[in-house]
C-alpha positions as a Python dict, from the first residue, in 0.01 Angstrom:
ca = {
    (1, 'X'): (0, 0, 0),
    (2, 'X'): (261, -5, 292),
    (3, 'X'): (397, -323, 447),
    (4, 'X'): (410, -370, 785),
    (5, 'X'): (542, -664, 955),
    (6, 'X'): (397, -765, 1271),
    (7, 'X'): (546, -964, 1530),
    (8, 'X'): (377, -1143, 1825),
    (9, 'X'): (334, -1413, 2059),
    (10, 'X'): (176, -1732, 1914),
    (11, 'X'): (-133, -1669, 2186),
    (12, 'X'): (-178, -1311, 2112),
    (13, 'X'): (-304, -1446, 1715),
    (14, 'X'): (-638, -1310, 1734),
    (15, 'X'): (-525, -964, 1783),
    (16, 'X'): (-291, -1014, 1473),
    (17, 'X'): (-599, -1105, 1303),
    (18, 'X'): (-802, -820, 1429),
    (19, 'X'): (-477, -562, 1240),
    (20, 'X'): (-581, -804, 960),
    (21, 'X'): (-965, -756, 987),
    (22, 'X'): (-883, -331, 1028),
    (23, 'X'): (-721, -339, 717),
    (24, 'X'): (-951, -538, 512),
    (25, 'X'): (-1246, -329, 605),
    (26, 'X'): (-1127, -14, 629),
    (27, 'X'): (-1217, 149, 284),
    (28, 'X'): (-863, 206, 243),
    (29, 'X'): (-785, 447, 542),
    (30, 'X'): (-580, 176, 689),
    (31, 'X'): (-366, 132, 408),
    (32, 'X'): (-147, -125, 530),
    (33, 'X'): (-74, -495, 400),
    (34, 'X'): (32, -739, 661),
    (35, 'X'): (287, -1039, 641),
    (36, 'X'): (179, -1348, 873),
    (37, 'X'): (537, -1508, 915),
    (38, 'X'): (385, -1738, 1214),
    (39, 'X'): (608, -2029, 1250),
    (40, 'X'): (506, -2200, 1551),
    (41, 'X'): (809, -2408, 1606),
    (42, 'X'): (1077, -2355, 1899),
    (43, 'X'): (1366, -2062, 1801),
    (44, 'X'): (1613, -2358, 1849),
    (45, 'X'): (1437, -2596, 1638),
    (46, 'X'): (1622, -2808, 1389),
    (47, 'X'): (1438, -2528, 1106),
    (48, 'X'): (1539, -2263, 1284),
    (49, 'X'): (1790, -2124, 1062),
    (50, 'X'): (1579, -2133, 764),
    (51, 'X'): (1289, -1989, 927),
    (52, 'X'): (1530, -1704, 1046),
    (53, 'X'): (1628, -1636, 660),
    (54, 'X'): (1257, -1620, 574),
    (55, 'X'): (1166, -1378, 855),
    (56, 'X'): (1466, -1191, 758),
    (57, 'X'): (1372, -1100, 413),
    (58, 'X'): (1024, -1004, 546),
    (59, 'X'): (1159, -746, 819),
    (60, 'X'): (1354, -649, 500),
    (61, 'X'): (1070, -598, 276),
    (62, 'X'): (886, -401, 529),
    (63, 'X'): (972, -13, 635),
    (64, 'X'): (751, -102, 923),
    (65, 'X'): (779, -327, 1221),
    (66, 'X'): (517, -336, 1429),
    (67, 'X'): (496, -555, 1794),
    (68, 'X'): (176, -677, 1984),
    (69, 'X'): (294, -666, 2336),
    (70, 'X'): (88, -907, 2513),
    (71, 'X'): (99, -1102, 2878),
    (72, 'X'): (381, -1335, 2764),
    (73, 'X'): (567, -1123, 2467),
    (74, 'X'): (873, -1053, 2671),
    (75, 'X'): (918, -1430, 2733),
    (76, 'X'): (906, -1441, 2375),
    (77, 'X'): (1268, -1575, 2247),
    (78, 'X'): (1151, -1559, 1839),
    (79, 'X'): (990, -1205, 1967),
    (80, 'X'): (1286, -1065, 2058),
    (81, 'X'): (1489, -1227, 1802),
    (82, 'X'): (1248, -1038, 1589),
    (83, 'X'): (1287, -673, 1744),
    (84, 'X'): (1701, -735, 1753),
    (85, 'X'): (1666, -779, 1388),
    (86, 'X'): (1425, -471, 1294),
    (87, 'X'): (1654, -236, 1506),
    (88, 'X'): (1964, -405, 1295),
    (89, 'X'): (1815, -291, 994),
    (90, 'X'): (1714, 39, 1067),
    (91, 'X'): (1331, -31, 1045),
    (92, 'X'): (1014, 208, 1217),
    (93, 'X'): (956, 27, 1554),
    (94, 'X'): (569, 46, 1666),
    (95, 'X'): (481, -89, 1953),
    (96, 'X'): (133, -166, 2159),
    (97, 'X'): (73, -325, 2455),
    (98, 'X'): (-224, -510, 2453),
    (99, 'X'): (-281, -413, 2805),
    (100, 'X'): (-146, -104, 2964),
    (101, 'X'): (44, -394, 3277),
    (102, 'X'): (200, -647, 3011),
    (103, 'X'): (574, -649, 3055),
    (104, 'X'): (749, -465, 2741),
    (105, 'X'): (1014, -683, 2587),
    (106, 'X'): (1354, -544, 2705),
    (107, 'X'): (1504, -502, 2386),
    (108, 'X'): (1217, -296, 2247),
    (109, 'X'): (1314, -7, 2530),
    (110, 'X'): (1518, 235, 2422),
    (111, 'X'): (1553, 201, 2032),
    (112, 'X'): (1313, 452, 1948),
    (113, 'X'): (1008, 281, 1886),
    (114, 'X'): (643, 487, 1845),
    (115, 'X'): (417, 340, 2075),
    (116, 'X'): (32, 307, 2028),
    (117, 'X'): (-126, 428, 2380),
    (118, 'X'): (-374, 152, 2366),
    (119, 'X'): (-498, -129, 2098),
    (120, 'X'): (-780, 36, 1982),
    (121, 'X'): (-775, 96, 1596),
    (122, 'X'): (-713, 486, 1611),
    (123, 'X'): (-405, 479, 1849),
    (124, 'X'): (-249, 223, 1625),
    (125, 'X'): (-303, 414, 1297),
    (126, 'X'): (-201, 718, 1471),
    (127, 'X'): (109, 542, 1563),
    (128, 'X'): (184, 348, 1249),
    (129, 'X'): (124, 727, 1028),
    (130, 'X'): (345, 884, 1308),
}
């Protein structure tokens, strides 16, 4: 089973849960496990360097990277703290917008990422199997 780390904004959860839901349910075709590193705390907190190391070692442990574009992703400082440190390590960059107008997250432009034309299960798989 394939990793596949998925990073989002805290109010774009219940699509993170719908990847989730996908997978579970998907007699296998989805063959993907997911790792919900939600922290909920501010990138500058006084945890933030710990929480870093974790979400570090997950990006590590997963060939995949995968980001939920919602409404307010780009505003997103753990977001693209997130994508800064996939690209460092040489991951698979998916993206999907959530809806075709949300703003992309500058730093997800221009590093090669596969993007999913829609969230709908199909162009995601399509884009994860690229």
């Amino acid at each position: 089973m394939a990793k596949l780390f998925v990073s989002y904004h805290h109010k774009d959860e219940s699509y993170k849960n719908l990847l989730k839901a996908w997978s579970a349910n998907d007699n296998g075709h989805f063959d993907i496990k997911f790792d919900d590193t939600s922290v909920g705390v501010s990138i500058d907190s006084e945890n933030a360097t710990y929480i870093k190391s974790v979400i570090k070692t997950k990006i590590k442990e997963s060939p995949d990277f995968l980001c939920l574009i919602g409404k307010d992703t780009h505003k997103s400082d753990w977001v693209a703290w997130e994508i800064d440190t996939a690209v460092d390590l040489k991951k698979n960059i998916i993206a999907v917008k959530i809806d075709n107008g949300n703003t992309s997250p500058s730093n997800i432009l221009g590093v090669g990422a596969s993007w999913a034309k829609s969230f709908t299960y199909d162009s995601i798989k399509k884009a994860i199997d690229g």
